[in-house]
C-alpha positions in Angstrom: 10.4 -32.7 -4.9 6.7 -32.7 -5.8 6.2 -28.8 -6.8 3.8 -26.3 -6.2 -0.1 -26.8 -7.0 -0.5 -24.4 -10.0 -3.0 -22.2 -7.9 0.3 -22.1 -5.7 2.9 -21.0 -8.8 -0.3 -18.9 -9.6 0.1 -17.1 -6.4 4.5 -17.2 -6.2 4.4 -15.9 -9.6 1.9 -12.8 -8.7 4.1 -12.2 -5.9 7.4 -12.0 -7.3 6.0 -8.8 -9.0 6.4 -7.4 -5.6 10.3 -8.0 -5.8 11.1 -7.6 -9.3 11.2 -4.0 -9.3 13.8 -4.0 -6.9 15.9 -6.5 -9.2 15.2 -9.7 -7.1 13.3 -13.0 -8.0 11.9 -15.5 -5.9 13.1 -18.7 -6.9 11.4 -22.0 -5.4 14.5 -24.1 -4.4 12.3 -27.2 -3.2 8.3 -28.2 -2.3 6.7 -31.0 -1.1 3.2 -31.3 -0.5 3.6 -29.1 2.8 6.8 -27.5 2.6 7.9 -24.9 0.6 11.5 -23.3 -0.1 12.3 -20.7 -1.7 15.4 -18.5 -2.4 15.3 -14.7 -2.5 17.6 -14.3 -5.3 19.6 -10.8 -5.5 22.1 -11.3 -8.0 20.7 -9.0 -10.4 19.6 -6.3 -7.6 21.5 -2.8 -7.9 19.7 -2.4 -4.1 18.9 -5.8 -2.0 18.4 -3.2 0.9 15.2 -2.2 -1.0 13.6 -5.1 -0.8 11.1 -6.0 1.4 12.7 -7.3 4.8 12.8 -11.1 5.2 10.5 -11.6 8.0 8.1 -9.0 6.0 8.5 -10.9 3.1 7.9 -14.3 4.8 4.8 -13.5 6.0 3.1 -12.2 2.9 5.0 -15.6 1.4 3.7 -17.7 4.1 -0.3 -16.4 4.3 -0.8 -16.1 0.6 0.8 -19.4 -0.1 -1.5 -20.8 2.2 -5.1 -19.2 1.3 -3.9 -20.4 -2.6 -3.1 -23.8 -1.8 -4.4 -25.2 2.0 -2.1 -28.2 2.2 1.0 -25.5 2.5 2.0 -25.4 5.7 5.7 -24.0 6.1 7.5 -21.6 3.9 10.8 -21.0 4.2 12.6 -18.0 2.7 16.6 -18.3 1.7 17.7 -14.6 2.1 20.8 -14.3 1.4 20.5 -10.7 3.1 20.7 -12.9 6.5 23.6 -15.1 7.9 22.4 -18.7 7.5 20.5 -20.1 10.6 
């Protein structure tokens, strides 16, 4: 695991304000230099069902990821909202 640039943790951390409220975190679970993972963590959440969908959220993940650091290509949410894959 190499980690995320620090414009990309930048960027996560920024983002994770959009799940916090909500009692979630987004926590990155492994990242190479094109490949992100990262858990949606709901452990402390009172209502997972609040936050944003996984798709949704995989998206936003995904682009803003991407305009912050170019050599992201994949991103890859763990919800646990979802029956693995």
């Amino acid at each position: 695991m190499t980690g995320l640039s620090p414009a990309a943790q930048a960027t996560l951390d920024e983002l994770a304000a959009i799940v916090e409220p909500d009692g979630a975190r987004l926590v990155v679970r492994d990242a190479s230099a094109s490949t992100v993972t990262i858990e949606l963590d709901l452990s402390a959440s009172d209502c997972p069902e609040c936050v944003l969908p996984k798709d949704l959220l995989t998206d936003i993940l995904s682009s803003r990821l991407q305009e912050s650091d170019p050599d992201v290509r994949a991103v890859e949410l763990i919800d646990p909202r979802e029956p693995p894959s």
